[in-house]
N, C-alpha and C positions, 0 to 999 in steps of 0.2 A: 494552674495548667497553662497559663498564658505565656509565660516565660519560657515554659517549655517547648513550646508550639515554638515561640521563637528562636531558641536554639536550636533546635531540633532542622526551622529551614536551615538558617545558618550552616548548619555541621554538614547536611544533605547535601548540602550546592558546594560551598567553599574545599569540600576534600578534591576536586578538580581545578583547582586554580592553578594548570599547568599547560608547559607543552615543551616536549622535547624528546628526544633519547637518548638513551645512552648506553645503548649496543649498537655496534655499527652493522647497518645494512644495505643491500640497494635502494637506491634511490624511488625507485618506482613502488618499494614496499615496505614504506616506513610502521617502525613497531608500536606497540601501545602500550606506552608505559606510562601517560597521562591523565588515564580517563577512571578512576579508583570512584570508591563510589562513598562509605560514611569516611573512609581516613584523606585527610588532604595532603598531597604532594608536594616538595619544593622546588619544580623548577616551573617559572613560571611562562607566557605567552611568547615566542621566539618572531622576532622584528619581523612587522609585515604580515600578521597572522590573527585571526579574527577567532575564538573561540565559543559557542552558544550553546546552553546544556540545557535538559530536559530532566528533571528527576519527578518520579510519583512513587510513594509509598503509603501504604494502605495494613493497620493492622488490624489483626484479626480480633473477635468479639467486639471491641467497640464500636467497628466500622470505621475510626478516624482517619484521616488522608489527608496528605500535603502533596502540593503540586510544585514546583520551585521552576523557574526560566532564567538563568544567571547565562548573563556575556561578558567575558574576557579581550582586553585590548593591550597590547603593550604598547609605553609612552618614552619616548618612540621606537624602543628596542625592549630585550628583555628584562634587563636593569630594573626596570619600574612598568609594574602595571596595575589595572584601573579595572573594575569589573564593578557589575551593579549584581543582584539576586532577587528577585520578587518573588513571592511566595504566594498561593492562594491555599485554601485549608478548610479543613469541615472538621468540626469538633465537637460532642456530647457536652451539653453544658446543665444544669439542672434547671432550666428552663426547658430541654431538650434542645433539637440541633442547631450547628449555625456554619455559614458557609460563608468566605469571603476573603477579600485580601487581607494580608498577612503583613507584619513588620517587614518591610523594606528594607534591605542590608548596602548600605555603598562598601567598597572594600581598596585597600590598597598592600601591594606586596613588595617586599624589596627585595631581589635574589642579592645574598649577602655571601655565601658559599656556593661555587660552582656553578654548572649549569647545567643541562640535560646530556651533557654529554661528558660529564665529571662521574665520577665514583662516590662522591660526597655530595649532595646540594643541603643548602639550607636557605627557608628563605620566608623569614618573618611579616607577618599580615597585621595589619591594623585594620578593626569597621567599624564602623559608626552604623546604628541600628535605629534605621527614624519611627517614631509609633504613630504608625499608619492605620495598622491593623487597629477595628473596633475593639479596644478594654471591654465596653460593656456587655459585647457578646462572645469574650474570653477568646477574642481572635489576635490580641495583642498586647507586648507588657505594660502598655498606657503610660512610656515616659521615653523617654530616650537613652538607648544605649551604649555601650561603649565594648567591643570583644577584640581581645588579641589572643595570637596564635603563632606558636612557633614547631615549622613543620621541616624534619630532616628526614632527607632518603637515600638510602645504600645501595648501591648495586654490590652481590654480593657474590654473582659469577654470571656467566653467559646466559643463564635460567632462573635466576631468582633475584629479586629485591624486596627491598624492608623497605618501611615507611615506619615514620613516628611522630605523632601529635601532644601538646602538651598546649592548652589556652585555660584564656577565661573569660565570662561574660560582667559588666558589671552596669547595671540600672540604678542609677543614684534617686530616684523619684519613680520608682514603677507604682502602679496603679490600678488596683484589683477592680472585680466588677461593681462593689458597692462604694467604690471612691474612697476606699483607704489606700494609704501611700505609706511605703517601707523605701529601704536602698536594700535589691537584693544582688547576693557575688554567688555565679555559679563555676564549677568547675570542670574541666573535660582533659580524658589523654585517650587515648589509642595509638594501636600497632596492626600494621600489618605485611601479609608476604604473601608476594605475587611470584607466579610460576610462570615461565616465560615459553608456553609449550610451544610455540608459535607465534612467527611475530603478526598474525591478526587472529592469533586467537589465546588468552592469558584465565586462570583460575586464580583466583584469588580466595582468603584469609583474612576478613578482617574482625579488629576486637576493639569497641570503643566502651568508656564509662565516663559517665557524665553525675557530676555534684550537684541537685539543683536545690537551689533556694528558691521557694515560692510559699505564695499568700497559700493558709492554714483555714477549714471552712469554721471554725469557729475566731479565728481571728487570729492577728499576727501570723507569722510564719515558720516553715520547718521546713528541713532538711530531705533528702531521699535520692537513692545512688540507683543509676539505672544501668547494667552491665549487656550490652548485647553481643553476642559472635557472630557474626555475618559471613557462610558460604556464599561464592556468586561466581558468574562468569562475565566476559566478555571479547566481542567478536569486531571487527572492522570490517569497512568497504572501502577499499582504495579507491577513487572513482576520477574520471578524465577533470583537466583544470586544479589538479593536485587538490581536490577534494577528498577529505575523508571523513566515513561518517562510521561512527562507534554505539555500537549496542550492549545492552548490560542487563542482567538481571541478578537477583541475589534474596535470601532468604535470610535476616535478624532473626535471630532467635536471644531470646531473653533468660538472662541468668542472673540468680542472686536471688534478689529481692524482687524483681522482676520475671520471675521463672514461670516459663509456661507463654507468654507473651511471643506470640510470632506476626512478623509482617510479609508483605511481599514486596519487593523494591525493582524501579524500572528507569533504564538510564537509556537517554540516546545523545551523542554531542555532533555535532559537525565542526570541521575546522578549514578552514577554504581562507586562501591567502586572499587582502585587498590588495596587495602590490608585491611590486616583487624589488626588493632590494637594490643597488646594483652589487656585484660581488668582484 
C-alpha cells in the first residue's frame, strides 16, 4: 500500500503542472485550462509566473486521505520548469492508523510541443521520488524512486479539450514494512475532456488507471489495476494584481476491480506573477 500512497500523491499534484491558454480571451479574464485535477496537462508555468496547489482527497470506507502542497516555477521561461510536491497522508495499516509526511516528489518538465496557446502541447516530465515518507508506518515506498510521464493536450474547438497521460513509476530498492526489498514498476495512463462552458467556470471528465506493483502480505509481490472515472468541476477568481485563484471539486468513483470505491477530491491553486517580463 506504500507505493501506492506514493503514486497516488504523485498523480494528485503533477496532473497540474501547467499554465496557459489556449483560447483567446480578454485580458482581465484569463480561462482555465490549467488547473485539471487526477490527468496532468502539457503546457507548462508561462515566464514570470509562480504556480501553488492544494489537493485533499479523502476515500470513502477506509477513511484514507492525502493532502499534497506542490509549487510550480518556470526556469526562466516556460521552456523548462521545476516544481517540488509534498504529500502528507493518513493510512489503515494493520497496526491501525498512521498519519504523516509522505514521499517527497521533485519534478522537472520540458514543453517539447507547443505551448498554451498551440492546439497541440506536449510536454514530458521526469521525478525523482525521495523516501522520505516512514516504510515502517507504510507511509512510503522506503527507497528511492524514479517516474516519468508523457502528457499531450488538444484543444479540440472553442469548448472542449482532451488531455492524455501515459507514465511510469519505478523503485529499484523499495522497502516494505518488515524490511523486505523488491524493485517494484508501476503503470499509469489517463484521458480526459473539459467543457469550456465558461471561461472561469469548466466541467470536466476524467478517467485514470493505474498498474501497481506492490509488497504481497504473505510475501513478495503482486500486481492490481485500479480504474477510477472522475466527474468534477471547477471555478476561478480573477482577482486585482493579476491574481487568480481556482477551485475544484470532483467525485472518483472506482470501476473494475475497484468497483464501489468512492472519494471526495478538493483542489484550490493560486497563480500571482513574481515579475513581470518586459514585453
Amino acid at each position: 500500500m506504500s507505493l501506492a500512497a506514493t503514486l497516488l500523491a504523485v498523480l494528485l499534484s503533477e496532473r497540474a503542472l501547467a499554465q496557459a491558454s489556449a483560447l483567446p480571451t480578454p485580458a482581465a479574464s484569463p480561462p482555465i485550462q490549467d488547473n485539471s485535477f487526477l490527468i496532468e496537462e502539457a503546457y507548462n508555468q508561462e515566464r514570470g509566473v509562480v504556480q501553488t496547489i492544494q489537493t485533499f482527497s479523502r476515500t470513502s470506507g477506509s477513511g484514507d486521505w492525502i493532502y499534497t502542497l506542490t509549487q510550480e516555477w518556470p526556469v526562466p521561461k516556460e521552456t523548462h520548469q521545476l516544481s517540488v510536491t509534498i504529500p502528507v497522508q493518513g493510512v489503515t495499516t494493520d497496526t491501525g492508523r498512521a498519519q504523516g509526511l509522505g514521499d517527497v516528489a521533485l519534478n522537472y518538465r520540458y514543453q517539447l510541443v507547443g505551448n498554451g496557446d498551440a492546439k497541440v502541447a506536449v510536454s514530458p516530465r521526469l521525478t525523482l521520488v525521495l523516501p522520505s515518507g516512514d516504510r515502517k508506518r507504510s507511509l512510503g515506498a522506503g527507497g528511492l524512486g524514479i517516474q516519468v510521464s508523457l502528457p499531450l493536450s488538444l484543444v479540440l474547438s472553442d469548448h472542449f479539450v482532451t488531455h492524455w497521460n501515459v507514465g511510469a513509476t519505478f523503485t529499484p530498492r523499495a522497502t516494505d514494512v518488515s524490511g523486505e526489498t523488491a524493485s517494484l514498476t508501476s503503470w499509469n495512463a489517463g484521458q480526459s475532456v473539459v467543457w469550456l462552458a465558461h471561461p472561469r467556470f469548466n466541467l470536466l471528465l476524467e478517467t485514470v488507471a493505474t498498474r501497481v506493483q506492490a509488497f504481497a502480505d504473505g510475501g513478495g509481490t503482486e500486481r492490481h489495476l485500479d480504474v477510477s472515472v472522475s466527474p468534477g468541476a471547477r471555478y476561478a477568481f480573477n482577482l486585482p494584481n493579476d491574481l487568480q485563484i481556482v477551485t475544484g471539486l470532483a467525485v472518483p468513483i472506482g470501476v473494475g476491480a475497484n468497483h464501489g470505491q468512492r472519494s471526495l477530491f478538493l483542489y484550490v491553486s493560486a497563480e500571482l506573477p513574481f515579475w513581470h517580463p518586459a514585453r
